[in-house]
C-alpha positions as CSV (number, residue, x, y, z in Angstrom):
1,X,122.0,61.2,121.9
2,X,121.2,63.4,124.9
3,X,119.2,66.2,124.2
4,X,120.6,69.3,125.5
5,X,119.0,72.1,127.8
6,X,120.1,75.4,125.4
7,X,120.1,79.6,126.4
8,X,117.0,80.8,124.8
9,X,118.2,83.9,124.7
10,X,114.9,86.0,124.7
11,X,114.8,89.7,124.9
12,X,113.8,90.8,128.5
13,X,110.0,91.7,127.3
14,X,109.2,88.2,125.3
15,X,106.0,87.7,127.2
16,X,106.3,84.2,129.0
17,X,104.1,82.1,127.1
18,X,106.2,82.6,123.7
19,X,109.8,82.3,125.5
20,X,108.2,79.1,126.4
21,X,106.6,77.9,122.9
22,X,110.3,78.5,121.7
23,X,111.4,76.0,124.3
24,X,109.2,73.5,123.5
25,X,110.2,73.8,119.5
26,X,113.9,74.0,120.2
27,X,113.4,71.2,122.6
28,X,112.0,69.0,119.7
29,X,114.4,70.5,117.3
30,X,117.5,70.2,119.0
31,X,118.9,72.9,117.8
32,X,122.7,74.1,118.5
33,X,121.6,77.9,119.3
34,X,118.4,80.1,119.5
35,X,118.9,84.0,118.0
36,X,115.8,86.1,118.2
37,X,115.6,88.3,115.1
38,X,116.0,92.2,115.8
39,X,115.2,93.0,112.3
40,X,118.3,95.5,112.4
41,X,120.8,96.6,110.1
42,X,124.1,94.8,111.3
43,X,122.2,91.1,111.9
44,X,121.0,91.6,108.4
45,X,124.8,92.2,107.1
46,X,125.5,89.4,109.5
47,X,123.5,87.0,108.2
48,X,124.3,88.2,105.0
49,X,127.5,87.4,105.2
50,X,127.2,84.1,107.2
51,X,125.3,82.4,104.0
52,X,127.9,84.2,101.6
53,X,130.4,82.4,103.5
54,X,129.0,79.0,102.9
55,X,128.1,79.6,99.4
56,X,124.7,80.4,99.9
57,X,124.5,83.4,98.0
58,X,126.4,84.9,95.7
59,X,126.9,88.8,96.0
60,X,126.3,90.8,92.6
61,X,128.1,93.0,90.5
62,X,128.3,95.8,92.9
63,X,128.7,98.3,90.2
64,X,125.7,97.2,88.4
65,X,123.4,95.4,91.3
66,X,124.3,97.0,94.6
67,X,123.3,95.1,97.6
68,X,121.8,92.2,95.6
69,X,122.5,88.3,95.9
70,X,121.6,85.3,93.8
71,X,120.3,82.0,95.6
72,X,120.3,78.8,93.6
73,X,118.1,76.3,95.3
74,X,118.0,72.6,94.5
75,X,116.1,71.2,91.5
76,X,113.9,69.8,93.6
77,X,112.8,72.7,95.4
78,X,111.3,75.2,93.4
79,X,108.4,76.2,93.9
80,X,105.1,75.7,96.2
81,X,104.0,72.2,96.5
82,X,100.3,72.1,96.7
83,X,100.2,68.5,96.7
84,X,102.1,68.7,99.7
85,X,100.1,71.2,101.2
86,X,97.1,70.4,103.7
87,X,94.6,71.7,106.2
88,X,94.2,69.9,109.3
89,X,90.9,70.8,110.2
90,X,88.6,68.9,112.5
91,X,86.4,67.6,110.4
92,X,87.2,66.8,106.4
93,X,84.0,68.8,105.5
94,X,85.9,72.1,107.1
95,X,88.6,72.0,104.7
96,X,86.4,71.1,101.7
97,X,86.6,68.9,98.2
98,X,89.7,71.5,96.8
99,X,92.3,71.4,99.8
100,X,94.1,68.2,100.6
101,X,92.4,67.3,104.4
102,X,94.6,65.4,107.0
103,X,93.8,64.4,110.5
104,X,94.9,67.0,112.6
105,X,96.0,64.8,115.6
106,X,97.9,62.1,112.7
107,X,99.2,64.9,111.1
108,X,101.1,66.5,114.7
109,X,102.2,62.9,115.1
110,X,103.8,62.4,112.0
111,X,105.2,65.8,112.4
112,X,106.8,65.3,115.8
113,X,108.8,62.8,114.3
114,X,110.0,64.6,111.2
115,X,110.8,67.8,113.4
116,X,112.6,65.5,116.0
117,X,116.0,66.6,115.8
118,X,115.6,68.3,112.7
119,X,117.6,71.5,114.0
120,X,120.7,69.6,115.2
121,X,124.0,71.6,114.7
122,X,121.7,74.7,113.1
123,X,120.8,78.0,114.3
124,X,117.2,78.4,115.6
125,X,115.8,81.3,114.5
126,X,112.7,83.4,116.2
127,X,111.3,86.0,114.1
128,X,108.6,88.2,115.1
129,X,106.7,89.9,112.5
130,X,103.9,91.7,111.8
131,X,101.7,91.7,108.5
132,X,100.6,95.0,107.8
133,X,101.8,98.4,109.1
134,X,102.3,98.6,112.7
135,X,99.7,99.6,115.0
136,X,97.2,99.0,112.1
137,X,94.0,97.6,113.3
138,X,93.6,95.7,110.3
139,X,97.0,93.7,110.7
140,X,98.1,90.9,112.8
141,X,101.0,89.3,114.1
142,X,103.0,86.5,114.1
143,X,105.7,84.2,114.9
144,X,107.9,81.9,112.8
145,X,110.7,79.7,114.3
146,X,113.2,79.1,111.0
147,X,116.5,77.3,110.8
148,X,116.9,78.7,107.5
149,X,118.7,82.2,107.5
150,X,117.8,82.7,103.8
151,X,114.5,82.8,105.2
152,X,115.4,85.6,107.6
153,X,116.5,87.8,104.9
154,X,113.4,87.3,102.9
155,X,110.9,87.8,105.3
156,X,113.3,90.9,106.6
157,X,111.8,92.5,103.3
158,X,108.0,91.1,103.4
159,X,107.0,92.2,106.4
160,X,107.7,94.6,109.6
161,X,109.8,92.2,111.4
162,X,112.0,92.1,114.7
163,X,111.9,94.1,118.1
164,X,109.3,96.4,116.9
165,X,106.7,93.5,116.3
166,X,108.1,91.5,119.2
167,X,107.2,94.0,121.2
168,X,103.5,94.6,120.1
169,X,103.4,90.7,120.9
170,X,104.6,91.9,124.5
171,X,101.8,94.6,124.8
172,X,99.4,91.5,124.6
173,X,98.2,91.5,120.8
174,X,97.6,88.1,119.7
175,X,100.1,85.8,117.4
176,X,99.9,83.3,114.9
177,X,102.0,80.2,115.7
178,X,104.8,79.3,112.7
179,X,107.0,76.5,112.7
180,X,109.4,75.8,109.6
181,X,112.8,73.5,109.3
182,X,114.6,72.7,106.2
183,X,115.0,69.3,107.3
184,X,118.5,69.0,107.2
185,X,120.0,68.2,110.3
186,X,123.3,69.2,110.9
187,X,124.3,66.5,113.0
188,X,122.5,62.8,113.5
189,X,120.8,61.5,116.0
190,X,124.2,59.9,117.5
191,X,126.0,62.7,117.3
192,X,127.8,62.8,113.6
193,X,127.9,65.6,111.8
194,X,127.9,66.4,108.1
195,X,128.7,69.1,106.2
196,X,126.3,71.9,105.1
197,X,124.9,72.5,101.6
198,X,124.3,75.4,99.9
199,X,120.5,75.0,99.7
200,X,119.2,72.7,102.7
201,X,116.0,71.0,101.9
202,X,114.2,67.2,102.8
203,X,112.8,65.2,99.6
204,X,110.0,64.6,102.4
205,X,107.8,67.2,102.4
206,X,104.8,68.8,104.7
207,X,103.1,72.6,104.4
208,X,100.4,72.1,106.9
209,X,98.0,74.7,108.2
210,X,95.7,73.9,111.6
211,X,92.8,76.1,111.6
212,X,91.4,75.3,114.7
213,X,94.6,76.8,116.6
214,X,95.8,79.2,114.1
215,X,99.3,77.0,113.5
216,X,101.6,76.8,110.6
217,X,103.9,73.9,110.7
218,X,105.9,73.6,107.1
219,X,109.3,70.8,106.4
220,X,111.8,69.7,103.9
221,X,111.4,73.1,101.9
222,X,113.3,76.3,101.5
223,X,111.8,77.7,99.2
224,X,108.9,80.8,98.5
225,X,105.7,80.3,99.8
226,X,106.7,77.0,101.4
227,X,109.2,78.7,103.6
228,X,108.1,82.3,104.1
229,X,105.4,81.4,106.6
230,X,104.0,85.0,106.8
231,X,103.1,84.9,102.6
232,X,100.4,82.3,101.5
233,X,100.4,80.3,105.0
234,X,99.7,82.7,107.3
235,X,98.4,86.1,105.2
236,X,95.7,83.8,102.9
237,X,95.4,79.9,104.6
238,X,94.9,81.0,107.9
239,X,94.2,84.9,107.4
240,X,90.6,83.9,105.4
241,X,89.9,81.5,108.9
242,X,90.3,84.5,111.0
243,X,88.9,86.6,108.6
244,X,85.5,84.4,108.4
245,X,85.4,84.5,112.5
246,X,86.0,88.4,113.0
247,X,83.9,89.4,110.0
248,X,86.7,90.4,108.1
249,X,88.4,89.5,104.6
250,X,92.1,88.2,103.6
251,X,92.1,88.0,99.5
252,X,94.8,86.8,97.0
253,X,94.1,90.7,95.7
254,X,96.8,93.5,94.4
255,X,95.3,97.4,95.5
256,X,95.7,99.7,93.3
257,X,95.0,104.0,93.1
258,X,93.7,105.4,90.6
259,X,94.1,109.7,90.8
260,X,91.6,111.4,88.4
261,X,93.8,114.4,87.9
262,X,90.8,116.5,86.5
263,X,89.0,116.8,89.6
264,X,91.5,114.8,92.0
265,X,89.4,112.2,93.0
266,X,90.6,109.3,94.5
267,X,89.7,105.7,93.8
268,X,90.8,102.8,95.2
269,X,90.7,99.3,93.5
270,X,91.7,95.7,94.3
271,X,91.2,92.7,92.0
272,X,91.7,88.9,91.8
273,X,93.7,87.4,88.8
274,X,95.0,84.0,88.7
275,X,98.5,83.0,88.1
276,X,99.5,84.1,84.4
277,X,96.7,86.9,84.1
278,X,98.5,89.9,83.8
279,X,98.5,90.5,88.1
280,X,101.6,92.2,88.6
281,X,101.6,94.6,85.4
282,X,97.8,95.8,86.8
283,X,99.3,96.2,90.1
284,X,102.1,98.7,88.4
285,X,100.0,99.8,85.6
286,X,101.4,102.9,83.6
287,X,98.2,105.1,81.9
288,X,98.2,105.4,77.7
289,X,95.6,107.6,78.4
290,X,96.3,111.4,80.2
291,X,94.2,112.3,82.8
292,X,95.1,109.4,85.4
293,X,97.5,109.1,88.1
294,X,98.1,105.2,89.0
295,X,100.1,104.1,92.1
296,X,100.5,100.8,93.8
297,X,99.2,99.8,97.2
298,X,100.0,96.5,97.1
299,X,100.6,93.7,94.4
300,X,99.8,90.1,95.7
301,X,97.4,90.3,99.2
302,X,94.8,92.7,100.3
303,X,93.2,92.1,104.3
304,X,89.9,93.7,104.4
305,X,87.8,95.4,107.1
306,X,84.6,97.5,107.2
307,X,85.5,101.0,109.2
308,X,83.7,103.4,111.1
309,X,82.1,105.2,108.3
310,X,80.8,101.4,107.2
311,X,83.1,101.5,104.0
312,X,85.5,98.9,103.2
313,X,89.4,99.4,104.1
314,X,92.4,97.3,102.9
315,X,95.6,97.1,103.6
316,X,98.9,95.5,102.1
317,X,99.7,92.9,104.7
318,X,103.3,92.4,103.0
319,X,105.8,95.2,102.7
320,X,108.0,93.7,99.8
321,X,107.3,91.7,96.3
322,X,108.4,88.1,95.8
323,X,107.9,88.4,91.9
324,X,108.4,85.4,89.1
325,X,111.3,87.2,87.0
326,X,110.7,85.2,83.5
327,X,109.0,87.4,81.3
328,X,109.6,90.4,83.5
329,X,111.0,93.3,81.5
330,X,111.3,96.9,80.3
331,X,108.2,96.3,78.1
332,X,106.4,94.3,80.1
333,X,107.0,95.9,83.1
334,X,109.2,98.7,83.6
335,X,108.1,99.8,87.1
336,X,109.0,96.1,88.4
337,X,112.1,95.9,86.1
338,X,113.3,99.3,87.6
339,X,112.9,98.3,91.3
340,X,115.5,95.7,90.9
341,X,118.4,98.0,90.4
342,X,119.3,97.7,94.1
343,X,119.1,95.7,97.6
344,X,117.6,92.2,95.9
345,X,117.4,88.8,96.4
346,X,117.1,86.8,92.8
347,X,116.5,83.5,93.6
348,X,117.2,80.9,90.9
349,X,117.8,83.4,88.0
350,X,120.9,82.9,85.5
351,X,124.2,84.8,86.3
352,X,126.1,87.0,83.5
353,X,129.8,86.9,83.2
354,X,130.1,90.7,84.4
355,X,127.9,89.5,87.7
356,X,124.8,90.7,87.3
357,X,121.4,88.5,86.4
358,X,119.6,87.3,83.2
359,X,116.3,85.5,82.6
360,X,114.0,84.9,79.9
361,X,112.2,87.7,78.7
362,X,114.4,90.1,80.1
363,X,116.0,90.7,76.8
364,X,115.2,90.1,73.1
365,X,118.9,88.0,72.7
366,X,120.1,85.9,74.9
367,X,123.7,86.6,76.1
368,X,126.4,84.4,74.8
369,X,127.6,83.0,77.8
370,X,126.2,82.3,81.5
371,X,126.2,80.7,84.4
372,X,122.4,79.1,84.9
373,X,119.9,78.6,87.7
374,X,121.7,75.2,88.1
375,X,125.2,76.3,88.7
376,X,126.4,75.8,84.7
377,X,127.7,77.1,81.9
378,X,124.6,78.2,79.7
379,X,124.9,79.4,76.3
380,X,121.8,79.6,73.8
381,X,122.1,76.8,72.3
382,X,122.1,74.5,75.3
383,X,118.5,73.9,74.8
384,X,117.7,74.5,78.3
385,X,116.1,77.5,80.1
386,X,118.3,79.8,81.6
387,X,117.0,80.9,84.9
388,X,114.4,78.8,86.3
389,X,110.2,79.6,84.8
390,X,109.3,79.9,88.7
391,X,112.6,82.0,89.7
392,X,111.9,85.4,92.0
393,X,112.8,88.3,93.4
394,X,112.2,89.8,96.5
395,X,112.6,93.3,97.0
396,X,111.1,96.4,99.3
397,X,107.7,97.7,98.1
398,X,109.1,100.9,98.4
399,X,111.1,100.8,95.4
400,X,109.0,100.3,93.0
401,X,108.3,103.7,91.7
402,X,104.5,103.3,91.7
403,X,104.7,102.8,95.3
404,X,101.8,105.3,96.7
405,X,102.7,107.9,99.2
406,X,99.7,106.0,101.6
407,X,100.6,102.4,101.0
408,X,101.5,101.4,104.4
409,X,98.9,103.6,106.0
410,X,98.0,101.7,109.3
411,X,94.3,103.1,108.3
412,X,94.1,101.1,105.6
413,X,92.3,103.0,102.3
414,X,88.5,102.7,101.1
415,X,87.9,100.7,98.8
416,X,85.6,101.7,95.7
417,X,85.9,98.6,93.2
418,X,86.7,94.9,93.1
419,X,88.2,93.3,90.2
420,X,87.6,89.8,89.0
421,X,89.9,88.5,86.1
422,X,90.6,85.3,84.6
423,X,92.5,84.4,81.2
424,X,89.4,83.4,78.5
425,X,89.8,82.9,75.0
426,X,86.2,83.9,74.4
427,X,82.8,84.1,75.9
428,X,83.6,86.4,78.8
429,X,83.7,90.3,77.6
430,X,86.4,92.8,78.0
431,X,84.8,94.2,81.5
432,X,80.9,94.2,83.0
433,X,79.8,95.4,85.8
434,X,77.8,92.7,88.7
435,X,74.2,93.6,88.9
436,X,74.4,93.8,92.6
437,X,77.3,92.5,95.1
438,X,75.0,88.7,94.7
439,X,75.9,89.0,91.3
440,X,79.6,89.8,92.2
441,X,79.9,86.9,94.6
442,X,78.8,84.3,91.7
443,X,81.5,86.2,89.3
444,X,84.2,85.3,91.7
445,X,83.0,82.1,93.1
446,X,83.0,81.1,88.6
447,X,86.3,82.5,87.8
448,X,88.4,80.7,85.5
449,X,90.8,80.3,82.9
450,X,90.3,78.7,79.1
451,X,92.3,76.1,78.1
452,X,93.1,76.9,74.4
453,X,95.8,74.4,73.4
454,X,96.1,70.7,73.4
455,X,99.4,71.1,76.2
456,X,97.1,72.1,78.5
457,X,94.4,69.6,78.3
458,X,90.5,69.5,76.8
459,X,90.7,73.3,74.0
460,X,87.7,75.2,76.0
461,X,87.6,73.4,79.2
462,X,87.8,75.9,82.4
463,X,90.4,75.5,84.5
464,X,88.6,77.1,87.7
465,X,90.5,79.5,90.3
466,X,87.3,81.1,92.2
467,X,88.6,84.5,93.6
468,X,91.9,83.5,92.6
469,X,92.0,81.7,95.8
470,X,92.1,77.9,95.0
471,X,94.9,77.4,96.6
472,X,94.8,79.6,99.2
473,X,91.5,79.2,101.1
474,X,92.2,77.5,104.8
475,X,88.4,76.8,104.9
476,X,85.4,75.1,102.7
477,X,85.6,77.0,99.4
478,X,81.3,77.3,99.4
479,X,81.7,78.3,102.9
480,X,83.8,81.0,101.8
481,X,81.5,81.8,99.1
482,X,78.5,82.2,102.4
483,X,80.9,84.7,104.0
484,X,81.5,86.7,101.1
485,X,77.3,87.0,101.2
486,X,77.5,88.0,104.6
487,X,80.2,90.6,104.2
488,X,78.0,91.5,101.4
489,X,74.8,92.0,103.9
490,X,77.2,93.4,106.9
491,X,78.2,96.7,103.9
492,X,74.9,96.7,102.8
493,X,75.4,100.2,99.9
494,X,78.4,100.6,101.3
495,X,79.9,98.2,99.6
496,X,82.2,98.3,96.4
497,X,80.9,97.9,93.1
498,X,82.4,94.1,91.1
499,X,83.5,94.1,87.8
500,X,85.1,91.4,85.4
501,X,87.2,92.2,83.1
502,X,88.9,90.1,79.9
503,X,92.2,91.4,79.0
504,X,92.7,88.0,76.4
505,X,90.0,87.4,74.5
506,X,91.4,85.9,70.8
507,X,90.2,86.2,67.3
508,X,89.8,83.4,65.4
509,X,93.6,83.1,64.1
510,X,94.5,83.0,68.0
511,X,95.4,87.0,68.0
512,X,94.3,88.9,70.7
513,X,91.6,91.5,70.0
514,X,92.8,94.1,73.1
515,X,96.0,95.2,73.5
516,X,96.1,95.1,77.4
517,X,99.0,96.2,79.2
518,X,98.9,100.4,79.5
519,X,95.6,100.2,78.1
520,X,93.5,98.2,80.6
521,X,92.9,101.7,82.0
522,X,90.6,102.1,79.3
523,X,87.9,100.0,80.7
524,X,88.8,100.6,84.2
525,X,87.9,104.6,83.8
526,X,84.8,103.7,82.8
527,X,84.3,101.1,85.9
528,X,85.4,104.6,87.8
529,X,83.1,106.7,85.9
530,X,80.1,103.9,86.7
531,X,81.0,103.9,90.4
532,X,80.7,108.3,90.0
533,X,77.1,107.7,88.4
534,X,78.5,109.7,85.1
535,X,77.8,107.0,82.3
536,X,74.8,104.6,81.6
537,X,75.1,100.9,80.5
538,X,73.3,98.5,79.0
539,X,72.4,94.9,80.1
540,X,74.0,91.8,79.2
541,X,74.4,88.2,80.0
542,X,77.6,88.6,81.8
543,X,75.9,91.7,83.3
544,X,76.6,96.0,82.8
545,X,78.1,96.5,80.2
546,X,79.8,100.2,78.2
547,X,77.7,101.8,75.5
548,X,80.0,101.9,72.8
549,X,80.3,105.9,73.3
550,X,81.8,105.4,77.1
551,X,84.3,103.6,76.3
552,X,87.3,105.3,75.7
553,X,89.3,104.2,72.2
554,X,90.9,106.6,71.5
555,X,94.3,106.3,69.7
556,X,93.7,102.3,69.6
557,X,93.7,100.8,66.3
558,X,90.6,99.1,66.6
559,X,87.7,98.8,64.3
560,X,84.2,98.2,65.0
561,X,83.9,94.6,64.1
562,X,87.3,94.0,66.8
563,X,85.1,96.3,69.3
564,X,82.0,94.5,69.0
565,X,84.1,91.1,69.0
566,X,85.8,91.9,72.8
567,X,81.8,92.2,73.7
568,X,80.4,89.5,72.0
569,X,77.8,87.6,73.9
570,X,77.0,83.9,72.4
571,X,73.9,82.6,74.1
572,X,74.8,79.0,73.2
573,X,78.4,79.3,74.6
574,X,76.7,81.0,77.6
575,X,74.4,78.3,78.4
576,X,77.2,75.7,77.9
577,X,79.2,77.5,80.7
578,X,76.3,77.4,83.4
579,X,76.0,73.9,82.4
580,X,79.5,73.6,83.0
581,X,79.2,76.0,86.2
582,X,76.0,73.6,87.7
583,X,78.4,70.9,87.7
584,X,81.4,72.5,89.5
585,X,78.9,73.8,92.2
586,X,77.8,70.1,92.5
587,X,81.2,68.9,94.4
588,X,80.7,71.1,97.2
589,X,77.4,69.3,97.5
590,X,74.4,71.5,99.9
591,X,77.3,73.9,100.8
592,X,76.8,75.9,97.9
593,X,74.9,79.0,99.2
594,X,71.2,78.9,98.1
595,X,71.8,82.4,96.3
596,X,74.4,81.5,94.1
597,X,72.1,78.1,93.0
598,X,69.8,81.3,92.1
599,X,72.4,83.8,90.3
600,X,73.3,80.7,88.0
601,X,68.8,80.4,87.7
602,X,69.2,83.8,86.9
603,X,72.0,84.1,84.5
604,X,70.0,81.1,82.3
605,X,67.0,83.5,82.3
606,X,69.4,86.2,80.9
607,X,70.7,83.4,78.6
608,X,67.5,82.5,77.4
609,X,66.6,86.5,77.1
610,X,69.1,86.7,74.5
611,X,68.1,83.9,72.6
C-alpha cells in the first residue's frame, strides 16, 4: 500500500520543529487525518458526539447525571500494565532492579514496526497540554499524538490542554515528546478496511518511557494511565528524571490545606500512600474535630520546587481526578461522591435501568437489575461484580467541593509537612515524627504494606512501595533515594518536617484500633502543632512520638489500653523489620546511599535502647 502525503493542518504558530515531529509520526502511522486539539467547547461536544455515534459512550440519565458518559472497555484492558511497562534507559543500572529495563535502540525498533500503519483509516490527534497551571514555573509541557478520541476527552479534564498550551510551546518552553495508538488499524496494510469497535485496543502491548530524550511511546492500550500520557508517564516516569536533573521533585503525593481557624494559620501538607491506603479520602478529608478548615490542592501528584524564600512549593500538575469508583460513597467519601453529579466520564462502572451508574460500595443493596461493566444483564445474584474493581471516573478538580480557592495557583504553595503512609497490621504507630529530614528519607525509602491474610501471600511479609513510587520512578530507585538527600541538603531548615502515620493498625481479633477517616485529623493537628513548636514529644523507635496529653481524643471511644496499643513499640518485631529492611537495601547493591545504610545502624541502636 502507498503511503500517503496528508494536510497536517497545524495552527499558523506550531513552531517548526513540532509541525514536523507530527509528520514524522503520522508518516509512520498512516493515519487518514491530523486534527490539532483546541481544547474548546464545540470540538469537545464534537468529539463527544463522534464516539456516541459509534457506541463508544453512552450518554447518562440527563436528569440525574448531566453531561456524563459511560465507557466500557474490553476485558482485557483494564487497568495499567506494569509488566508491560519499561524504561529504556542507556544502561540497565539507570533504570534499576524494580523497573522492567529494555534496550533503548531494540525497543524503537520493535516499536517502529508495531506503530507502522497503526493509524490507518483513524484520526490523528495532536494535543498540546500543559501540566500545572499556566505560566507556572513549576509546570511543564507536553505533547501527545493519540488516535483515541476517548483519550482527548479525558486528558481535556486532566490538564490545561489546547491552543493555550500550544502556544506556550510556540513562545519556546520546552516539550515532552508523547506517542500513543490503540493499535487498531482501521484499514490493512493493502488497503481493506474493517469496521470499528467500541473500545480499540492491541492484545500486544508496550508503555515505554526513554529517559535520556524525555519520550513517551505507549501501544495496544486505551485505557487510564496506559493511555493518558500526561498522568503516570509523563507527570511521575519522566517528571522524577527531570526532576533529579533540575534539582527539583515530581512525587506520587495528594496536597492538602489545613486552615487553623483559631489564629488562621495556614499549613500545607502532601503525603505518599500506596494504592488501598486511604489516599483519596486524606486528600478530601472532612474535620470531626472544630477548629480546622481542610481543602484540597491536589489528590494523586505533587511537582516540587524550592522558591525564592528557600521554602518548598508544590503544585497539582493535573487539573481533574481519575478516581477508582468501587468503594466510593457517601460514607466513605462524600466530597468525591458529590463531584460526580455532573460533566463525568465513568469508565467501566455498571449502568442502572433509569440511566444513571452503580458500583460496589456505592450503596448498602445492590439494585435489582443492571446492565454491567461488560455490557450484561446483572442482577445480585449473578455472582459477578457489577462495575469493574479498577473502574474510574474522571472529573474537573474543581468540583469537588474541597477544592481550595489557591489550587491552581501558578505559584505553587509552601509546603510545611510530608506524609508517609502505608497499610500495617502492627509494628508501625499511628503517626511519628523523622528525627531529621535523613530520618524522613529512610521512612520513605522503607514504606510498605503488611500482608495479613493468606490471599495475599506470606501473613506479616512487607509488600514494599518506597514513597509510594514503585511503580512510578523513571530512574534507579536508590538513586532516587540520593536525590531526596540532596534536596534534603539544597533546603537545609527550610525544609518540611516528615511524619508517618498508621491509620490500620489491628487488634488481635483483626479489628482496627483507630477509626480513621474524619478522624485522621486528630494526629495531623498535632504533626501541625509540632511543626508551630507548641507541644513536646517523646522518643521512640519509629522516631517523635505524642505525649499522651497532645493528642487529641476527644469524643473517641477509646480506652487507654486501645491508645497505648496504636503506639506500641515491640523491640523484637522492630529488629525483625530492619532485618527485613537490610535485605531489601541489598538488591540495589552499593547504590544505596551510605546514609540510609546508617539510619537503619541507627534505628538498631534505638532498637537495642528499648530492649
Amino acid at each position: 500500500m502507498t503511503v500517503q502525503t496528508i494536510p497536517n493542518n497545524a495552527p499558523t504558530n506550531a513552531p517548526s520543529d513540532l509541525v514536523a515531529w507530527v509528520d514524522e509520526v503520522a508518516a509512520l502511522t498512516q493515519p487518514e487525518r491530523i486534527e490539532w486539539v483546541t481544547g474548546s467547547d464545540e470540538e469537545r461536544a464534537a468529539i463527544t458526539q463522534l464516539m456516541v455515534d459509534q457506541g463508544s459512550l453512552i450518554p447518562l440519565n440527563p436528569e440525574l447525571r448531566p453531561g456524563s458518559y459511560l465507557a466500557r472497555s474490553t476485558p482485557s484492558d483494564v487497568a495499567r500494565v506494569e509488566s508491560r511497562t519499561f524504561i529504556c534507559s542507556t544502561s540497565p543500572e539507570d533504570a534499576g532492579p524494580t523497573n522492567n529495563w529494555a534496550d533503548p535502540a531494540e525497543m524503537k525498533q520493535t516499536l517502529h514496526g508495531l506503530f507502522d500503519g497503526s493509524m490507518r483509516g483513524r484520526t490523528l490527534y495532536v494535543i498540546p497540554f500543559s501540566m500545572g497551571p499556566l505560566g507556572s514555573p513549576i509546570s511543564r509541557l507536553g505533547v501527545e499524538i493519540t488516535d483515541s478520541p476517548y483519550v482527548v476527552l479525558n486528558m481535556r479534564i486532566m490538564t490545561r490542554m489546547g491552543s493555550s498550551a500550544l502556544q506556550e510551546i510556540a513562545d519556546g518552553q520546552p516539550w515532552v515528546k508523547a506517542v500513543h495508538s490503540v493499535g487498531y488499524p482501521l484499514v490493512d496494510a493493502a488497503g481493506t478496511p474493517r469496521d470499528d469497535v467500541a473500545w480499540p485496543a492491541n492484545d500486544e502491548k508496550y508503555i515505554t518511557h526513554f529517559p535520556e530524550s524525555h519520550e513517551i511511546w505507549s501501544f495496544g492500550s486505551g485505557y487510564g494511565g496506559n493511555a493518558l500520557l500526561g498522568k503516570k508517564c509523563f507527570a511521575l516516569r519522566i517528571a522524577s528524571v527531570l526532576s533529579r536533573e533540575e534539582g527539583t521533585m515530581a512525587e506520587h503525593m495528594l496536597i492538602l490545606k489545613i486552615t487553623r481557624d483559631a489564629d488562621g494559620r495556614v499549613f500545607y501538607l502532601a503525603a505518599a500512600f500506596p494504592s488501598a491506603c486511604g489516599k483519596t479520602n486524606l486528600a478530601m478529608l472532612q474535620p470531626t474535630i472544630p477548629g480546622y478548615t481542610v481543602e484540597t490542592i491536589g489528590d494523586d501528584i505533587a511537582w516540587m520546587r524550592p522558591g525564592e524564600d528557600g521554602r518548598l512549593y508544590a503544585i497539582n500538575p493535573e487539573a481533574g481526578f481519575f478516581g477508582v469508583a468501587p468503594g466510593t460513597s457517601a460514607k466513605t467519601n462524600p466530597i468525591a461522591l458529590a463531584a460526580l453529579d455532573h460533566d463525568v466520564i465513568f469508565t467501566n462502572v455498571a449502568l442502572t435501568d433509569d440511566g444513571d451508574v452503580w458500583w460496589e460500595g456505592l450503596t448498602k443493596q445492590a439494585p435489582d437489575h443492571l446492565i454491567d461493566w461488560t455490557g450484561q444483564d446483572w442482577t445480585p445474584e449473578s455472582g459477578t461484580p457489577a462495575a469493574h474493581p479498577n473502574s474510574r471516573f474522571t472529573v474537573a478538580a474543581e468540583q469537588a467541593a474541597t477544592i481550595a480557592p489557591n489550587w491552581d495557583d501558578p505559584a505553587g504553595v509552601p509546603l510545611d509537612i510530608i506524609l508517609f503512609g502505608g497499610r500495617r497490621a502492627s509494628n508501625v504507630p499511628l503517626i511519628s515524627e523523622s528525627y531529621d529530614w535523613e530520618h524522613g528519607v529512610f521512612m520513605g525509602a522503607t514504606v510498605s504494606s503488611e500482608q495479613t491474610a493468606a490471599a495475599e501471600g506470606s501473613v506479616g511479609a512487607l509488600r514494599r512501595d518506597p514513597f509510594a513510587m514503585l511503580p512510578f520512578c523513571g530512574y534507579n530507585m536508590a538513586d532516587y533515594w540520593a536525590h531526596w538527600l540532596e534536596m534534603g541538603r539544597t533546603l537545609g531548615d527550610k525544609a518540611p518536617k516528615v511524619f508517618q502515620v498508621n491509620w490500620f493498625r489491628k487488634d488481635a481479633d483483626g479489628g482496627f484500633l483507630w477509626p480513621g477517616f474524619g478522624d485522621n485529623i486528630r494526629p495531623l493537628e498535632w504533626a501541625l502543632r509540632r511543626v508551630m513548636g507548641e507541644v513536646e514529644s517523646r522518643d521512640g523507635i519509629s522516631g517523635h512520638l505524642p505525649l499522651p496529653e497532645d493528642l487529641n481524643l476527644e469524643g473517641l471511644d477509646l480506652d487507654d489500653a486501645t491508645v497505648e496499643a496504636i503506639f506500641h513499640l515491640d523491640p523484637d518485631a522492630w529488629s525483625t523489620e530492619a532485618d527485613l529492611t537490610e535485605e531489601y537495601f541489598a538488591q540495589f547493591g552499593d547504590k544505596v546511599p551510605p546514609r540510609l545504610h546508617h539510619q537503619l545502624e541507627t534505628l538498631r541502636e534505638r532498637i537495642n535502647a528499648a530492649r
